[in-house]
N, C-alpha and C positions, 0 to 999 in steps of 0.2 A: 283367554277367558279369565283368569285366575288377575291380570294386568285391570280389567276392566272391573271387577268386583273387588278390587282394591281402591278403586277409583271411586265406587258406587261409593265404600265405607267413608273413603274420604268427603264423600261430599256431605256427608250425613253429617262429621264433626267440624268442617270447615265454611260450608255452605260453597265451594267452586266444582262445580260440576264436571264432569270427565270433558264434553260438549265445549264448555268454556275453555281449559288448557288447549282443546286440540284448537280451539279457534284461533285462542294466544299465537300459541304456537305456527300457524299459519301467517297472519301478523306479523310476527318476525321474520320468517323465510322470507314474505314478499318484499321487506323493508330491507332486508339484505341484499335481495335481486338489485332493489331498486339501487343502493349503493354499486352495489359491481357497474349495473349499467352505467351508471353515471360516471365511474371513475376510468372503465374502459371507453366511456366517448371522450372526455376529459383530458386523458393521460395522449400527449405527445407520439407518433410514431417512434417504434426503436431505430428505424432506419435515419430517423432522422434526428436523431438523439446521440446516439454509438458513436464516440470521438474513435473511434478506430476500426479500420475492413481485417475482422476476426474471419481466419484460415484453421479451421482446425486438422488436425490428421486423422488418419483413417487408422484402423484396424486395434491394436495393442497399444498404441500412441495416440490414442484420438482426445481431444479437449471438446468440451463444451460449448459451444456457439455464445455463451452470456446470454441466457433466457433467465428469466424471473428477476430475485434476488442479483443474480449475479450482472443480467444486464442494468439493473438497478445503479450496482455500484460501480460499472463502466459507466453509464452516465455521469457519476458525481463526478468523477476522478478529471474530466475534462482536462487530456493531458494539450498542452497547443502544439500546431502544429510548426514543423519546422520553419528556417528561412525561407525556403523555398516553396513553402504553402502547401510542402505534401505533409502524410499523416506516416506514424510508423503504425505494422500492422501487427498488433497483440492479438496474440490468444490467451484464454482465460482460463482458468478453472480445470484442475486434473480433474478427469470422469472417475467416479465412485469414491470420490477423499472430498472431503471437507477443508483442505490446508486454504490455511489464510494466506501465505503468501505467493498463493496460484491465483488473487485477484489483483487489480489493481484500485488502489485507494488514492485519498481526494492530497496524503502527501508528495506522492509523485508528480501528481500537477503542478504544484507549488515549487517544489525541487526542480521540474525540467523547467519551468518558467523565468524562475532565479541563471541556471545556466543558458536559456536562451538569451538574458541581458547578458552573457559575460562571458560569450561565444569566441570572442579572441583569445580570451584566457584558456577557454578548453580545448581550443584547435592545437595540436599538435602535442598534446600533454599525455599523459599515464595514468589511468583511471582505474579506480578499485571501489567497485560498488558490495557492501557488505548488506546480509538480507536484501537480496537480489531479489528470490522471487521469480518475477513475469519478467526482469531484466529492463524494464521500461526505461529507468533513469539512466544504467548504463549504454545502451543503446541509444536513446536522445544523444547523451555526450558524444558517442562512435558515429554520430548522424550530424554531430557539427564542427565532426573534423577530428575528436581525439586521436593520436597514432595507435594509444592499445588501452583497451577497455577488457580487466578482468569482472566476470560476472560469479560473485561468490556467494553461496547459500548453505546451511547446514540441515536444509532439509529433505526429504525421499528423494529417491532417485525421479520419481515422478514426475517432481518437482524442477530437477536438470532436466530431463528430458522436454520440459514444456519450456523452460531459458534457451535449449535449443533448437528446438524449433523456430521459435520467434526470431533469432539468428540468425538464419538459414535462410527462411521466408523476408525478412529484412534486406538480408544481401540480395538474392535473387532479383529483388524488386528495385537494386541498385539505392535505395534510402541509405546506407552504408556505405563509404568510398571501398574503394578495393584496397587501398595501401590499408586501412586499417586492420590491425588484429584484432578480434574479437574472441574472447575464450571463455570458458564455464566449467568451475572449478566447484569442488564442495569445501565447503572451507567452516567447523565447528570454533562458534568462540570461545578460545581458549586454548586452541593449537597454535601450532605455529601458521604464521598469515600466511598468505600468496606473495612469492616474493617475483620481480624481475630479473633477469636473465642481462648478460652483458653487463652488469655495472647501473646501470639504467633504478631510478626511484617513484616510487609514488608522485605524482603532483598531486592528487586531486582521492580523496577516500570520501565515499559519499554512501549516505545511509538514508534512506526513506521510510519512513513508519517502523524503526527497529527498538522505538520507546516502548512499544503500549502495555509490554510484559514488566512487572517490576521482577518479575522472577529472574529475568536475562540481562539486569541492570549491572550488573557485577562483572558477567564476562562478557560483556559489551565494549565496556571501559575497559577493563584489561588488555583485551583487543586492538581499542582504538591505541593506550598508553604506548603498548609492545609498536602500532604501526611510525608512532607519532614520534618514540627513543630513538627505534632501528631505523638510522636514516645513512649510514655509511657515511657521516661526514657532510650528506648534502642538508640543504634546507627541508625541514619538515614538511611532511604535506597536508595542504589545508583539507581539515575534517569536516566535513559539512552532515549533518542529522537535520530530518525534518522530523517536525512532531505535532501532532496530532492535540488538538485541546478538545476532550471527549466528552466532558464535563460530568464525569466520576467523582462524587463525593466519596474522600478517602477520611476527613476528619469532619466531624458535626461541628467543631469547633470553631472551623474555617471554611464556610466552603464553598467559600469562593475559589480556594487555592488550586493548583492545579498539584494535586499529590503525585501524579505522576510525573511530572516533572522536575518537582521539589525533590525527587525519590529520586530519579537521574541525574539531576545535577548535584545533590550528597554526595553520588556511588563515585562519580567524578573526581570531585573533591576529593575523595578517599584516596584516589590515586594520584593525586597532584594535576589533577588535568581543572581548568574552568570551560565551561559554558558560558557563551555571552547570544544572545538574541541578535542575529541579523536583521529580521524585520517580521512582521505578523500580517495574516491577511485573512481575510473571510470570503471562501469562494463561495457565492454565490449562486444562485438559478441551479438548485440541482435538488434530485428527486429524494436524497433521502436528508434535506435544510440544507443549513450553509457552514458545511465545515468550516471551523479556525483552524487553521495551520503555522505556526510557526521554525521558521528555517534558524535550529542553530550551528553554531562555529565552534570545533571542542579545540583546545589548544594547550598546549604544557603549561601549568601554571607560572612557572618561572619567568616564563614572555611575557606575562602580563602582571606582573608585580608592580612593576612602573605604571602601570595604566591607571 
């Protein structure tokens, strides 16, 4: 009562009648409906969307199926499928966490697309996937032949537990050779790295969307430096980082720039490592635009003085 003789007063010094807002107001709910309907006849099946057959677990370990949001950004991510035409099978999303690196994003695509061109080079190498995550990158490499794929995260346990599972479920389904090892390690940047057993080196350290924090741009690089020195005499092994172009204005001044990555390749610099751009791409056809991604190469600066 007390809502409607507020209402009264207002229309006394406004002239809009209680009558006319609820009308308004009706007007907009149906103009909303009418959006939903439209966008859910509009939008694509997810079945037919889902670049991967999501298993999740039951009980204390269960994941998410990728509804809403999250099968949103399994669509962008469009990771391709192997030589052999099959898909790997990810699960998504810890239940009751929010962690970002329990999805997969549209750099992983880019990243297993790049080692799908250079599938000789990965077959029978030594892989060390840093911000692991869902494990997707390194498990594409252990899916085209790598002999050992370390899968390293410094996040919840949650977080390993869903790297293992997709492991698990991977092998089972035979997408993974049996000769390869595959393991899941927690690994915080700024410790000591995951190292090899027998004498045995890194080829191959690969990072997928590990820029987008400038907070973690410091012991990132540390990380990579420590991977890139310790090399026991052998050849270093090639760093590979995909990065994400967000399009984050960090200075008004510029901004076009991509601060985030001007902010990683300083923190680099800082430690004698360069960044150089392998290549840039725009994926396409996907529900949240068309990511740019760009894959780069981190390398000791020394090697490229002559360059």
């Amino acid at each position: 009562m007390m809502a409607w003789n507020a209402c009264a007063n207002q229309r006394r010094t406004t002239g809009i009648t209680c009558a006319t807002a609820w009308t308004g107001l009706g007007i907009v709910c149906s103009m909303a409906g009418s959006v939903r309907s439209f966008v859910s006849r509009s939008r694509p099946s997810r079945a037919s969307q889902l670049p991967y057959v999501v298993k999740p677990l039951r009980g204390d370990q269960r994941f998410q199926r990728g509804r809403s949001w999250q099968a949103v950004q399994a669509r962008a991510a469009r990771v391709p499928a192997l030589p052999s035409g099959r898909r790997l099978q990810i699960a998504e999303g810890v239940e009751g966490s929010d962690v970002l690196g329990s999805r997969v994003w549209p750099c992983a695509a880019s990243m297993c697309s790049w080692l799908r061109e250079h599938a000789v080079q990965v077959e029978s190498s030594n892989v060390l996937e840093v911000g692991s995550g869902t494990g997707v990158v390194g498990l594409f490499a252990a899916a085209l032949g790598a002999a050992h794929v370390t899968l390293s995260d410094g996040g919840p346990q949650s977080l390993e537990r869903l790297a293992r599972h997709n492991v698990a479920v991977n092998q089972e389904a035979g997408l993974i050779p049996a000769s390869a090892d595959v393991r899941v390690v927690s690994f915080q940047w700024g410790e000591s790295a995951p190292r090899l057993g027998g004498g045995r080196a890194w080829d191959w350290v690969l990072g997928s969307d590990v820029t987008y924090s400038r907070g973690s741009h410091a012991m990132l690089c540390d990380a990579l430096a420590a991977l890139l020195s310790e090399c026991g005499g052998r050849a270093p092994p090639r760093v590979l980082v995909a990065h994400e172009h967000r399009g984050l204005v960090t200075d008004l001044t510029r901004p076009r720039v991509d601060g985030q990555l001007e902010h990683f390749q300083q923190a680099a610099f800082e430690r004698r490592l360069s960044v150089r751009v392998l290549r840039s791409e725009t994926l396409g056809e996907h529900a949240i635009g068309s990511p740019k991604v760009s894959l780069l190469e981190v390398q000791q600066l020394e090697a490229n003085t002559a360059q």
